[in-house]
N, CA, C and O atoms as a GROMACS GRO file, in nm:
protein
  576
    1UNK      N    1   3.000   3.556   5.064
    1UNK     CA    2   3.005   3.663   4.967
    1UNK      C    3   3.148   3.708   4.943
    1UNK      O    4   3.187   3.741   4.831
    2UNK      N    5   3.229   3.708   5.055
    2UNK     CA    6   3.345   3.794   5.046
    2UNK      C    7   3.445   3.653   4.957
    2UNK      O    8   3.553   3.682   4.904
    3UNK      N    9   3.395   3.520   4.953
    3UNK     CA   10   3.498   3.460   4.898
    3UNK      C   11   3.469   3.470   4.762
    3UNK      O   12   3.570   3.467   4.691
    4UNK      N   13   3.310   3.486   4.674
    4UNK     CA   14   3.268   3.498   4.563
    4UNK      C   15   3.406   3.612   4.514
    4UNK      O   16   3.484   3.584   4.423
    5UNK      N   17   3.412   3.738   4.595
    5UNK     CA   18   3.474   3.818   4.538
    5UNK      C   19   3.648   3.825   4.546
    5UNK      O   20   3.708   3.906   4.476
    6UNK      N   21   3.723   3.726   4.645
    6UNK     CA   22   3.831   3.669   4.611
    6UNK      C   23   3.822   3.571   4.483
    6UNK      O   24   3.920   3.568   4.408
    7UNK      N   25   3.718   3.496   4.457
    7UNK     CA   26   3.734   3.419   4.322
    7UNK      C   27   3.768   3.473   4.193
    7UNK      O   28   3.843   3.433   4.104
    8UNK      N   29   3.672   3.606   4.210
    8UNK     CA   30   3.669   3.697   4.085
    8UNK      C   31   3.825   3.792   4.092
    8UNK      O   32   3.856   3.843   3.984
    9UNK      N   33   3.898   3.812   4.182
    9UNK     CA   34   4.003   3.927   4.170
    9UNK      C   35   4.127   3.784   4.165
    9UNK      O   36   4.231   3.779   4.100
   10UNK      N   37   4.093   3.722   4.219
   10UNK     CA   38   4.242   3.576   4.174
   10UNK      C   39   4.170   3.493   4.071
   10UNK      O   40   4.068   3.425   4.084
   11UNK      N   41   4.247   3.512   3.965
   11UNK     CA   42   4.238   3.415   3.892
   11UNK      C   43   4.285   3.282   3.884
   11UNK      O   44   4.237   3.206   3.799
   12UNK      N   45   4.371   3.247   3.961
   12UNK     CA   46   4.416   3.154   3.988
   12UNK      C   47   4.339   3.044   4.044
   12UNK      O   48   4.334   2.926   4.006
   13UNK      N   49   4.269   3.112   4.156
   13UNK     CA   50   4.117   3.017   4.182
   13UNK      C   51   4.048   3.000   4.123
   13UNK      O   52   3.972   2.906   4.144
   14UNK      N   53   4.029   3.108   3.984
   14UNK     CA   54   3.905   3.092   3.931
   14UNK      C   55   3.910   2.991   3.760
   14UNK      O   56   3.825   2.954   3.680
   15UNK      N   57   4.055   2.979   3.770
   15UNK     CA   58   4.061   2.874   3.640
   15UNK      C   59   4.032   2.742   3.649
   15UNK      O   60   3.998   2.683   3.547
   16UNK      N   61   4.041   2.666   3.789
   16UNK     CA   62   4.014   2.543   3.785
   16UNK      C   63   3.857   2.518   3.729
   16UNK      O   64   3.814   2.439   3.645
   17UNK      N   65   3.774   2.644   3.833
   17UNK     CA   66   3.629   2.625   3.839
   17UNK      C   67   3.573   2.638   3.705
   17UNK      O   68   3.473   2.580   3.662
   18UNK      N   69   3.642   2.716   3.646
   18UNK     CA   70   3.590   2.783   3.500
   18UNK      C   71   3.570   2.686   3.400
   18UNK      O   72   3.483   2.662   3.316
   19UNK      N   73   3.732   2.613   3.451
   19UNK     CA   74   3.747   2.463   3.315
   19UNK      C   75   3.623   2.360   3.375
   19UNK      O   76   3.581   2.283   3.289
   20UNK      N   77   3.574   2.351   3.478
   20UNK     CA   78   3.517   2.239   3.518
   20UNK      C   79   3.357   2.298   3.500
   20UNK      O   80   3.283   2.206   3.465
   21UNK      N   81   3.302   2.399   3.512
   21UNK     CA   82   3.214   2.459   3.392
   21UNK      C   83   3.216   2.469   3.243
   21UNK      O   84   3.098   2.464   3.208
   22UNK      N   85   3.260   2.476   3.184
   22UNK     CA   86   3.260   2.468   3.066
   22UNK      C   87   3.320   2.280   3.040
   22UNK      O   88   3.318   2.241   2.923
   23UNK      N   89   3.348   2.223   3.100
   23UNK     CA   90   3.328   2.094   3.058
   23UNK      C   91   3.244   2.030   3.118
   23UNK      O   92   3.246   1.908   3.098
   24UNK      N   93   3.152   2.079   3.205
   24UNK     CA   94   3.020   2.019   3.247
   24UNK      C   95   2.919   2.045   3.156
   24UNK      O   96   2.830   1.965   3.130
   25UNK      N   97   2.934   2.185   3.094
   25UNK     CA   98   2.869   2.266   2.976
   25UNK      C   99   2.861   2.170   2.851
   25UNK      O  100   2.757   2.124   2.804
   26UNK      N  101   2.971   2.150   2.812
   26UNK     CA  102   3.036   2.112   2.716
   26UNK      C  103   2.979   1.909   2.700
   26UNK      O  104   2.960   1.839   2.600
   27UNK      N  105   2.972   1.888   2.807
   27UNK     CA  106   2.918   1.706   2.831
   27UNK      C  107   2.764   1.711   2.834
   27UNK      O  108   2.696   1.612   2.806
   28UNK      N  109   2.714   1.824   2.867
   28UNK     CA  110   2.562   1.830   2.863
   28UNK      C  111   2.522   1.854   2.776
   28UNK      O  112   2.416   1.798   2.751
   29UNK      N  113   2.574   1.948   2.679
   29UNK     CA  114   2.547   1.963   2.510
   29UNK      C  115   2.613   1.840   2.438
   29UNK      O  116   2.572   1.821   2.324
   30UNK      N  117   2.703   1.758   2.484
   30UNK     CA  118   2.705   1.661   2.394
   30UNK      C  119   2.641   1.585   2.426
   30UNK      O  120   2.642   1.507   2.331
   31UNK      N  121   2.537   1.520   2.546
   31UNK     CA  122   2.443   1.451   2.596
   31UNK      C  123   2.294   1.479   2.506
   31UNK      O  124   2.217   1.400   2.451
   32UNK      N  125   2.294   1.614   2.519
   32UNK     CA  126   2.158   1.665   2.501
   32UNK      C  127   2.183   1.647   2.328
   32UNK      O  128   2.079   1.653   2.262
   33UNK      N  129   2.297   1.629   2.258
   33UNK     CA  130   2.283   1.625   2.073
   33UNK      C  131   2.295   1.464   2.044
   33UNK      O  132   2.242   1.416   1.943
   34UNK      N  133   2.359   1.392   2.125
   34UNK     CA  134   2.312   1.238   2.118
   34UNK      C  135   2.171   1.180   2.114
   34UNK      O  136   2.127   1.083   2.052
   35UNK      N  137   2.091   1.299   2.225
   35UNK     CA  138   1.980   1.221   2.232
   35UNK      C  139   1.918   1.237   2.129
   35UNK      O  140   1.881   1.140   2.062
   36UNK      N  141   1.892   1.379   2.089
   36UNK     CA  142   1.852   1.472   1.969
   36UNK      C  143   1.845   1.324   1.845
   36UNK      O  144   1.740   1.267   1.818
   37UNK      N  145   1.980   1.288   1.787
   37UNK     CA  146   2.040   1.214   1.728
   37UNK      C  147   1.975   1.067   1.726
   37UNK      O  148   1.925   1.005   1.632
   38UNK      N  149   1.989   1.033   1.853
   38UNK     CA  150   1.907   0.890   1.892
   38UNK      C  151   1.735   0.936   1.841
   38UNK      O  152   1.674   0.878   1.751
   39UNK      N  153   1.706   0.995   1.882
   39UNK     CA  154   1.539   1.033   1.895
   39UNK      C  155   1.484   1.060   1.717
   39UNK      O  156   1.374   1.020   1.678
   40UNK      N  157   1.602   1.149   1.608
   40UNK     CA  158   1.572   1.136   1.509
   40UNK      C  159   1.598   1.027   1.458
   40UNK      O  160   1.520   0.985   1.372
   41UNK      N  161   1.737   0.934   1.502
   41UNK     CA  162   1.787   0.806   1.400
   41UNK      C  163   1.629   0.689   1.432
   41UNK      O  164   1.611   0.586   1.367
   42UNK      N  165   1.559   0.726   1.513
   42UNK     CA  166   1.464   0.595   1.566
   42UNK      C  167   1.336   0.622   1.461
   42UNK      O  168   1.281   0.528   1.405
   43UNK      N  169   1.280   0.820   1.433
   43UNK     CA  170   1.160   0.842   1.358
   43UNK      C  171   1.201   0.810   1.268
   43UNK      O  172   1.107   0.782   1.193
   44UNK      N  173   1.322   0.790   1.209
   44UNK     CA  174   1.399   0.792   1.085
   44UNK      C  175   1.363   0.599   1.032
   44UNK      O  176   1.315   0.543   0.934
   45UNK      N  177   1.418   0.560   1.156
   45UNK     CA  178   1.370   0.401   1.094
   45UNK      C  179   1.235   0.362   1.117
   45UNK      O  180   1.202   0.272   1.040
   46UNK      N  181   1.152   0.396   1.190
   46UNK     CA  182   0.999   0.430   1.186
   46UNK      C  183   0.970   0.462   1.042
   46UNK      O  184   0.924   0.362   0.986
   47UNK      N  185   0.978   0.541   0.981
   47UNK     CA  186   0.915   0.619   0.897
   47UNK      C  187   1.011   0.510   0.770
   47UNK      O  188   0.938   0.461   0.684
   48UNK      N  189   1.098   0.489   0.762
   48UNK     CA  190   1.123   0.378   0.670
   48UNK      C  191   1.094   0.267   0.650
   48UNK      O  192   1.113   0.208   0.544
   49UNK      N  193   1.014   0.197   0.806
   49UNK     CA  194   0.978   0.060   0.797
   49UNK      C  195   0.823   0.110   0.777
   49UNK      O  196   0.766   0.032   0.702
   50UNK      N  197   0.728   0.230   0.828
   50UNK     CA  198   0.601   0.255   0.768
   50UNK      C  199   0.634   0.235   0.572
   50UNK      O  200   0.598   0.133   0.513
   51UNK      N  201   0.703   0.348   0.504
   51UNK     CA  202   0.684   0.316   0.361
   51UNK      C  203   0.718   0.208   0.342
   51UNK      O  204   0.625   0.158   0.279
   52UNK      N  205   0.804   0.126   0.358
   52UNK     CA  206   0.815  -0.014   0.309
   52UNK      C  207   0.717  -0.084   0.323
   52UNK      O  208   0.691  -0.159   0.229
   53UNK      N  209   0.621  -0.086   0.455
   53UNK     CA  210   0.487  -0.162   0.480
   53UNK      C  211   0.400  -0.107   0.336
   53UNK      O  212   0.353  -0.171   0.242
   54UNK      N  213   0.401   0.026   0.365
   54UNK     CA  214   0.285   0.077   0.237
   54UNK      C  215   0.353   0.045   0.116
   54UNK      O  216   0.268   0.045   0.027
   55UNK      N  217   0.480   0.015   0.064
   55UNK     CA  218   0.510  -0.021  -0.074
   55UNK      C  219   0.427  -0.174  -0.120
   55UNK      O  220   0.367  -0.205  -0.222
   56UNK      N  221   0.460  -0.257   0.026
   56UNK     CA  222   0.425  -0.378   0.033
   56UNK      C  223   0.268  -0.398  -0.019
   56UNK      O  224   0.225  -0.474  -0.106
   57UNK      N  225   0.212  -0.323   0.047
   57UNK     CA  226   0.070  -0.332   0.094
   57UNK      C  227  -0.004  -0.237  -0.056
   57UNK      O  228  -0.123  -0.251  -0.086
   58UNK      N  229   0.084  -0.153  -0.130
   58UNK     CA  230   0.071  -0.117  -0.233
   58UNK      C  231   0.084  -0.234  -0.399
   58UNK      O  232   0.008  -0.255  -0.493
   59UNK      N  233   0.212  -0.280  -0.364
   59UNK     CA  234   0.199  -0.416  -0.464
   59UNK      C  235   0.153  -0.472  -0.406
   59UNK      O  236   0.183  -0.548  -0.498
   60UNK      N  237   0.081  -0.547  -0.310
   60UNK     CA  238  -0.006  -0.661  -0.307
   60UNK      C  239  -0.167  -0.594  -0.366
   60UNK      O  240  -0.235  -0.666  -0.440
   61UNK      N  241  -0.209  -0.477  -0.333
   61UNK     CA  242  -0.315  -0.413  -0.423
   61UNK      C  243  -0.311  -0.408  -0.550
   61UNK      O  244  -0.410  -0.432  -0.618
   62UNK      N  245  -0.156  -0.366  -0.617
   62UNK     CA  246  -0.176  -0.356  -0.785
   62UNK      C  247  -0.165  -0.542  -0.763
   62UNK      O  248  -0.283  -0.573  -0.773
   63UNK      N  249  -0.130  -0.600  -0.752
   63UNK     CA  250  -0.136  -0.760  -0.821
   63UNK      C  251  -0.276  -0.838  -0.793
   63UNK      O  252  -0.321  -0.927  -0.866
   64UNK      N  253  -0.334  -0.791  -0.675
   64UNK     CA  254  -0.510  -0.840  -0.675
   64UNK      C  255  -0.588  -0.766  -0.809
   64UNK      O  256  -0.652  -0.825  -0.896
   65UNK      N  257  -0.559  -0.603  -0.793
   65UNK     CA  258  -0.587  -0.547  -0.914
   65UNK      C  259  -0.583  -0.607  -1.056
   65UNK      O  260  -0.683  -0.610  -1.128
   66UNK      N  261  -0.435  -0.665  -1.101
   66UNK     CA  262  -0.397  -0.700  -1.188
   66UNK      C  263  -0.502  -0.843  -1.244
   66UNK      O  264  -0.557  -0.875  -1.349
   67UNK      N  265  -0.491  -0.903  -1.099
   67UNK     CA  266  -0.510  -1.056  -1.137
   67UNK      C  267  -0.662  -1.015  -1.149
   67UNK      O  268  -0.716  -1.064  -1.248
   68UNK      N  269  -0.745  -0.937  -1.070
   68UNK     CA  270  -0.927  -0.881  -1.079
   68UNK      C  271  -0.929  -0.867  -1.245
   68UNK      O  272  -0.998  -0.942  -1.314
   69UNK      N  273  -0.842  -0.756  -1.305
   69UNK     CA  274  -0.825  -0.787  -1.430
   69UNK      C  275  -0.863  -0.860  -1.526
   69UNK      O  276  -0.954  -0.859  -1.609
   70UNK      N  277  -0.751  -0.944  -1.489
   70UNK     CA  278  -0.763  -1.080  -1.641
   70UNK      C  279  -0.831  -1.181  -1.580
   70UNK      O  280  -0.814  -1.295  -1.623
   71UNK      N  281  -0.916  -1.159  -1.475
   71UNK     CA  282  -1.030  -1.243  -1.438
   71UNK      C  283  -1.168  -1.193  -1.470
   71UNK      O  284  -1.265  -1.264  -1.444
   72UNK      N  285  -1.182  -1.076  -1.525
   72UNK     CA  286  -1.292  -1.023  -1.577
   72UNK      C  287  -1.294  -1.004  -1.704
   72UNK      O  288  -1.375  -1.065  -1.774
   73UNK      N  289  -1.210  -0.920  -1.752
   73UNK     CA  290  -1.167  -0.925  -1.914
   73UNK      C  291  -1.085  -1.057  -1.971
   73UNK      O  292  -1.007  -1.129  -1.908
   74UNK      N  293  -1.128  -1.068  -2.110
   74UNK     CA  294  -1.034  -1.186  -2.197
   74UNK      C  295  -0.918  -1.114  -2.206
   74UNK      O  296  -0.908  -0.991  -2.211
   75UNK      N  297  -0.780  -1.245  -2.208
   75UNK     CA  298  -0.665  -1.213  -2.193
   75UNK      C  299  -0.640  -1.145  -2.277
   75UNK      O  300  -0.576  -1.059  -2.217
   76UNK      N  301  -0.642  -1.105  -2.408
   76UNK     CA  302  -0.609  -1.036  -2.452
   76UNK      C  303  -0.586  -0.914  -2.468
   76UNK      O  304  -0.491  -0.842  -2.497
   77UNK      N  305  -0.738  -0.903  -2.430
   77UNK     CA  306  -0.774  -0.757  -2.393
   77UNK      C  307  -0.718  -0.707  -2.260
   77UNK      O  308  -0.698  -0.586  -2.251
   78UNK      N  309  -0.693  -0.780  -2.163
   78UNK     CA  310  -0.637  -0.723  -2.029
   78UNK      C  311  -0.506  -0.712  -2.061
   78UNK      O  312  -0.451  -0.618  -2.003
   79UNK      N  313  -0.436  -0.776  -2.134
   79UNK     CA  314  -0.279  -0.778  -2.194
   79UNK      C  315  -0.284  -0.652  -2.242
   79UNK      O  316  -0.231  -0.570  -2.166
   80UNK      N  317  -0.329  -0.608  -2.339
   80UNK     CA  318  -0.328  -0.497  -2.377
   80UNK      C  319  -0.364  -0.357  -2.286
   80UNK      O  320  -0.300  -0.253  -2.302
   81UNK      N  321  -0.461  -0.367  -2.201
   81UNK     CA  322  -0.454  -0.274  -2.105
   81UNK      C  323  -0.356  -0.269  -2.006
   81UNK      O  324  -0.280  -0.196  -1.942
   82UNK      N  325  -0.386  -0.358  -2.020
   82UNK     CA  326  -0.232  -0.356  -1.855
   82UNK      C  327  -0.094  -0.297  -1.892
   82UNK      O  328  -0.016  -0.238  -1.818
   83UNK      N  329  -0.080  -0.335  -2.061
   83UNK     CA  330   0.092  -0.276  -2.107
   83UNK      C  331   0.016  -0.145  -2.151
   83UNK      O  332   0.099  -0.109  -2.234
   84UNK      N  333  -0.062  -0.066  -2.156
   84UNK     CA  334  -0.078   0.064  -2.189
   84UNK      C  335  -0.061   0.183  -2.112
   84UNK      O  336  -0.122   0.290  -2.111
   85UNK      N  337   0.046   0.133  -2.042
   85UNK     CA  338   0.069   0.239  -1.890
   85UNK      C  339   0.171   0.319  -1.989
   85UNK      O  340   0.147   0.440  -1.980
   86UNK      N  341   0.273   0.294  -2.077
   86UNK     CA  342   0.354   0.369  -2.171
   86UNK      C  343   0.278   0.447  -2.259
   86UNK      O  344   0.321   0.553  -2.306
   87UNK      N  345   0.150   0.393  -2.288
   87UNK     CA  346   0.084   0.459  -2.454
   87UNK      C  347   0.017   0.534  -2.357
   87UNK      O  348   0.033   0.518  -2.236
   88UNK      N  349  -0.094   0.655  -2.432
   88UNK     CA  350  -0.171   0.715  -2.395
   88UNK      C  351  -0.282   0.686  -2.355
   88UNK      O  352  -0.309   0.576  -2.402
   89UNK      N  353  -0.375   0.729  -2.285
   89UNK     CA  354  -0.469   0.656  -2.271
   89UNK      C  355  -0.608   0.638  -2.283
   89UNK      O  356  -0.690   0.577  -2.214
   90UNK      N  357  -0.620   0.728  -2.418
   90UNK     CA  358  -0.694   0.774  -2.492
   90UNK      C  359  -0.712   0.710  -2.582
   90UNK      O  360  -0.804   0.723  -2.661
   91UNK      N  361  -0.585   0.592  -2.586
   91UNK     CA  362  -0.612   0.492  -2.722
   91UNK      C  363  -0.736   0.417  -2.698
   91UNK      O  364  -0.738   0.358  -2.591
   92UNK      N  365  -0.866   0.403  -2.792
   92UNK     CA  366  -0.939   0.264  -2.781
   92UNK      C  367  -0.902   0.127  -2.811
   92UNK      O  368  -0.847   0.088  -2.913
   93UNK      N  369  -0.929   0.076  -2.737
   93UNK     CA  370  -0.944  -0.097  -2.820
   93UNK      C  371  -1.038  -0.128  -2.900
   93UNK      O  372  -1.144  -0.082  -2.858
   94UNK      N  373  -1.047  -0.172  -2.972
   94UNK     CA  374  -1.077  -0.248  -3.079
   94UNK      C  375  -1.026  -0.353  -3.200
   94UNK      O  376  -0.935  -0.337  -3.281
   95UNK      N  377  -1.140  -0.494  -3.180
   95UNK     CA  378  -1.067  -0.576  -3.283
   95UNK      C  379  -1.202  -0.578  -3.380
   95UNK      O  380  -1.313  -0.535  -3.347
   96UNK      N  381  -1.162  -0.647  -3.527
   96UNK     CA  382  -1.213  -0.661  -3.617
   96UNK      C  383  -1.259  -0.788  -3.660
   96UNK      O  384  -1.172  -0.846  -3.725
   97UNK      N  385  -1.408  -0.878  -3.643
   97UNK     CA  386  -1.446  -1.015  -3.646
   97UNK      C  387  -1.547  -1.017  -3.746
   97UNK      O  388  -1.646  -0.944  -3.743
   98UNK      N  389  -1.517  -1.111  -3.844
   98UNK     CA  390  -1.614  -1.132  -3.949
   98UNK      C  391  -1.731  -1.172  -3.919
   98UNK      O  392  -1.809  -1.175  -4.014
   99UNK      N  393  -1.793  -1.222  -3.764
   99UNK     CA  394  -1.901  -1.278  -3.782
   99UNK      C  395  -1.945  -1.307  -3.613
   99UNK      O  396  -1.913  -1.402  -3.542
  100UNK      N  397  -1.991  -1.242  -3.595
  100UNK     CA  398  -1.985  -1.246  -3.408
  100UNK      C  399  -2.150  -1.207  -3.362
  100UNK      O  400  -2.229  -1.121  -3.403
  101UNK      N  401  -2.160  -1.307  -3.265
  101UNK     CA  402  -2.282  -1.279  -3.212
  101UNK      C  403  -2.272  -1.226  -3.053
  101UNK      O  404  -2.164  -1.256  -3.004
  102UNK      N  405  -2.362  -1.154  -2.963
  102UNK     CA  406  -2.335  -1.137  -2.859
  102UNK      C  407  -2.546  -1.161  -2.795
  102UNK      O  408  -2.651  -1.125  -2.848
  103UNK      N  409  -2.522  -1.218  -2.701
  103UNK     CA  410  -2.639  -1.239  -2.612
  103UNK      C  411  -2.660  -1.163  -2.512
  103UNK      O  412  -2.560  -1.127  -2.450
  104UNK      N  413  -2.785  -1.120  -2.468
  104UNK     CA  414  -2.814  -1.086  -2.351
  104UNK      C  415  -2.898  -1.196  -2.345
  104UNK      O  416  -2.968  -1.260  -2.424
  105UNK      N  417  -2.854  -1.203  -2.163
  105UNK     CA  418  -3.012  -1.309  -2.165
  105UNK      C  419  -3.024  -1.285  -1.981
  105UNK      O  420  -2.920  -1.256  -1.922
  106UNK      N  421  -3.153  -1.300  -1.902
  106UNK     CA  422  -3.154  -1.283  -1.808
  106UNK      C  423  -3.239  -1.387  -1.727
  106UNK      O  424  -3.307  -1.468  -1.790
  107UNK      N  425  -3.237  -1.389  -1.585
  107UNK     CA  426  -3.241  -1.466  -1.510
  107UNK      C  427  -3.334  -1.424  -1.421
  107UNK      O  428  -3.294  -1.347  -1.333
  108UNK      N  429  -3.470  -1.460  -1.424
  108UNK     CA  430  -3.564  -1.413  -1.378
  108UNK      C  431  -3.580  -1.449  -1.230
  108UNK      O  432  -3.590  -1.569  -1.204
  109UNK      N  433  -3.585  -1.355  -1.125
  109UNK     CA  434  -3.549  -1.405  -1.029
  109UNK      C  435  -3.425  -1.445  -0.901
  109UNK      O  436  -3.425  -1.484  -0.784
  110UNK      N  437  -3.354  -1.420  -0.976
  110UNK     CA  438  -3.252  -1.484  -0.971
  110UNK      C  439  -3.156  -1.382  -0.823
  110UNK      O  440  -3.064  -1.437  -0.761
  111UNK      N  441  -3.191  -1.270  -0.798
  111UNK     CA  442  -3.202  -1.182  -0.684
  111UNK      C  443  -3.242  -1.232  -0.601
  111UNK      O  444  -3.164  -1.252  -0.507
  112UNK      N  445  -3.393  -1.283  -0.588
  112UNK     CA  446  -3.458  -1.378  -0.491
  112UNK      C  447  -3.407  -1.478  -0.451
  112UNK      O  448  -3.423  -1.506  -0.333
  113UNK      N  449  -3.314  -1.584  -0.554
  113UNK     CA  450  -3.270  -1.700  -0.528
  113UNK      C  451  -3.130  -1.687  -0.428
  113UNK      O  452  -3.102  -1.754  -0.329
  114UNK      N  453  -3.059  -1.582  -0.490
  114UNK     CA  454  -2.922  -1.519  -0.414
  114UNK      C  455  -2.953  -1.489  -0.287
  114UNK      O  456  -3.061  -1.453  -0.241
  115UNK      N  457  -2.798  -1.516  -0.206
  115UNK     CA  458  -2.831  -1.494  -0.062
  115UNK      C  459  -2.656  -1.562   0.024
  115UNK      O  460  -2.574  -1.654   0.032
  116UNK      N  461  -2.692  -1.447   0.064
  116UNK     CA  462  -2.557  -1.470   0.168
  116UNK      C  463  -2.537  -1.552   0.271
  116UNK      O  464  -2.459  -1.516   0.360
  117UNK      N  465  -2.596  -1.662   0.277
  117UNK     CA  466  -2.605  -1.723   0.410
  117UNK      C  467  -2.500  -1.866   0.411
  117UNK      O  468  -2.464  -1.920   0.306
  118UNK      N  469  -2.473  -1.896   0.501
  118UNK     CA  470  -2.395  -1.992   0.508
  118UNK      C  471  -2.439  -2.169   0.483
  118UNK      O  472  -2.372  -2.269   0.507
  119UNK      N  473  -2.572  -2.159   0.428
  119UNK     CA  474  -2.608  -2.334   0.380
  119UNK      C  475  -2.543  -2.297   0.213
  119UNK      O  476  -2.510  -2.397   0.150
  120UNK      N  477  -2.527  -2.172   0.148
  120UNK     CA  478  -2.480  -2.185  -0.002
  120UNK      C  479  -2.319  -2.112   0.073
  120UNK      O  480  -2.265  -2.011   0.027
  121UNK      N  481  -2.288  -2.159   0.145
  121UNK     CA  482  -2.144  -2.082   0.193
  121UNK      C  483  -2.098  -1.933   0.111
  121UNK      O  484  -1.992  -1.916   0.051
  122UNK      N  485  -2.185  -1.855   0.125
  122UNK     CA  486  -2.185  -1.724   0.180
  122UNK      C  487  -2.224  -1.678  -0.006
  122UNK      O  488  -2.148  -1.616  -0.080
  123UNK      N  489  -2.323  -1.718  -0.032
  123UNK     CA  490  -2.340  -1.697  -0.186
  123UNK      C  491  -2.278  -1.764  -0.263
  123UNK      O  492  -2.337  -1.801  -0.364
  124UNK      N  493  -2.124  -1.806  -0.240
  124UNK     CA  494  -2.074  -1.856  -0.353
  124UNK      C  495  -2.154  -1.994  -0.441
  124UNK      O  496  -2.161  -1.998  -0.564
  125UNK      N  497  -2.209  -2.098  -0.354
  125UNK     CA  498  -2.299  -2.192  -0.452
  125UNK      C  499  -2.418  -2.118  -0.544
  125UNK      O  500  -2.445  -2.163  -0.655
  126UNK      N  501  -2.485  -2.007  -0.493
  126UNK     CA  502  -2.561  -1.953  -0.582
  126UNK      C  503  -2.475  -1.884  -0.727
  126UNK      O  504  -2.538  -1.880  -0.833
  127UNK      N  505  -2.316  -1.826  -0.722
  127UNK     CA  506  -2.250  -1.820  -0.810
  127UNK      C  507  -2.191  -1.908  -0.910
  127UNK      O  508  -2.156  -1.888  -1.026
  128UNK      N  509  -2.190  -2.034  -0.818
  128UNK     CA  510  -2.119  -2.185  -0.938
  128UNK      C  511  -2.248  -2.175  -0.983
  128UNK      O  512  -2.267  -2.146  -1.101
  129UNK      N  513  -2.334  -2.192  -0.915
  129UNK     CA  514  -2.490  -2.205  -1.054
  129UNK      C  515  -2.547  -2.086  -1.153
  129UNK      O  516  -2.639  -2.084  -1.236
  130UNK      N  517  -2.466  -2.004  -1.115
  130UNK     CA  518  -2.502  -1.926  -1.257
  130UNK      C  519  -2.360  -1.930  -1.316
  130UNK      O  520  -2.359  -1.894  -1.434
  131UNK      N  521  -2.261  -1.957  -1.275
  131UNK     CA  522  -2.137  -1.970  -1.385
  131UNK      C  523  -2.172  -2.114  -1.431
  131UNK      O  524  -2.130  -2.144  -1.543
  132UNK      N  525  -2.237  -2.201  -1.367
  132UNK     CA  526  -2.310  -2.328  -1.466
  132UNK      C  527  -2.372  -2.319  -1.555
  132UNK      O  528  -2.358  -2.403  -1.644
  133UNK      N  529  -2.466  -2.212  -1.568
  133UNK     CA  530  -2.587  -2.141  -1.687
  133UNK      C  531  -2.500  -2.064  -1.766
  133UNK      O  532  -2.546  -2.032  -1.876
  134UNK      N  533  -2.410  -2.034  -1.745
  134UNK     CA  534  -2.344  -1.946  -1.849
  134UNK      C  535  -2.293  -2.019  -1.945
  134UNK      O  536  -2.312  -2.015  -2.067
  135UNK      N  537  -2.215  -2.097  -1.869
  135UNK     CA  538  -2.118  -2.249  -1.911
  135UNK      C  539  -2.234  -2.289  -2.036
  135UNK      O  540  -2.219  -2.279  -2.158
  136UNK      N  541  -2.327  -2.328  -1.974
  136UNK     CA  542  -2.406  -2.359  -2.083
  136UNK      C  543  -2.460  -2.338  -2.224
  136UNK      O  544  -2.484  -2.413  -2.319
  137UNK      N  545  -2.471  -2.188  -2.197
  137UNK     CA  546  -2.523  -2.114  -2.300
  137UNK      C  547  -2.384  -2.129  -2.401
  137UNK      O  548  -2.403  -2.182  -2.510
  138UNK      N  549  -2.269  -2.092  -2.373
  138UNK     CA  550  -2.127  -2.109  -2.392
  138UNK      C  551  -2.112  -2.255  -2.522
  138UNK      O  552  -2.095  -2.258  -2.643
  139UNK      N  553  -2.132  -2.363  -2.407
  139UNK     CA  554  -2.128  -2.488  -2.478
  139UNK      C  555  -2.202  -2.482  -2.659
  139UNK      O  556  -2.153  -2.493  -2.772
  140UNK      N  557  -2.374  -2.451  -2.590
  140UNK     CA  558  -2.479  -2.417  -2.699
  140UNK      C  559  -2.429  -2.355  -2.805
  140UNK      O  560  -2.445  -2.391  -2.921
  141UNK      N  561  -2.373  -2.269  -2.771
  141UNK     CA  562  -2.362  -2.173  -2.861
  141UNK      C  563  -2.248  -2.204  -2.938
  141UNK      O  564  -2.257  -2.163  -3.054
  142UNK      N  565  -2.124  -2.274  -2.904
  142UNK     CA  566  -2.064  -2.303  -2.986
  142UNK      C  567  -2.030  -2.443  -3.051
  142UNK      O  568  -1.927  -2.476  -3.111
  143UNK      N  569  -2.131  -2.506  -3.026
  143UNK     CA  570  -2.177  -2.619  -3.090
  143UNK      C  571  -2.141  -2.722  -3.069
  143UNK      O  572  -2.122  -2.812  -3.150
  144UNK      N  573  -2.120  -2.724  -2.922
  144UNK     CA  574  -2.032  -2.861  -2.861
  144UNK      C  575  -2.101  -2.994  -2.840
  144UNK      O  576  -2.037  -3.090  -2.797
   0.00000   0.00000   0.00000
């Protein structure tokens, strides 16, 4: 106790200790803002390599989208929707044909015949045979 209170009335003793506190102070706050630093620079590239995954994973959705598209609609018509991201989108389509027929026609059954199983590899042969019947009607109809 009695030397605590020679430390405090000489200063002379008490400057070495003082500097070597405050630069123990001084190395632990720069320890403790490195890590700080390290710990944000790491969420920081985390969180940049997550959005880049989701940009990725975002265009590979619009281009399945895209291509689902002009695999369902005629090109034309998907051409035209697809560039209407500038126009409004309230515009209709419509073209003008002097002479056009359109069919319904149905396939009686044809629920029953469908089936997911792996001797028509997972439905798809029950699909080539009705894109075969379509094909057909197709041919018929335009007088091939």
């Amino acid at each position: 106790m009695f030397e605590a209170i020679i430390l405090f009335w000489h200063r002379s003793l008490w400057e070495p200790v003082s500097l070597s506190v405050e630069l123990g102070l001084i190395t632990l706050l720069l320890i403790t803002l490195n890590r700080q630093t390290e710990k944000t620079s790491r969420l920081l590239y985390l969180w940049r390599r997550e959005v880049e995954e989701q940009r990725e994973r975002a265009a590979d959705i619009r281009q399945r989208n895209e291509a689902l598209v002009y695999n369902i609609l005629p090109q034309h018509v998907a051409t035209h929707f697809m560039g209407i991201r500038r126009k409004k989108h309230e515009e209709l389509y419509s073209q003008s044909y002097d002479e056009i027929g359109v069919l319904f026609a149905s396939m009686p059954n044809f629920s029953d015949f469908y089936s997911e199983e792996s001797v028509n590899n997972q439905g798809l042969e029950c699909l080539r045979f009705l894109n075969e019947v379509i094909s057909d009607f197709d041919q018929v109809i335009s007088g091939r």
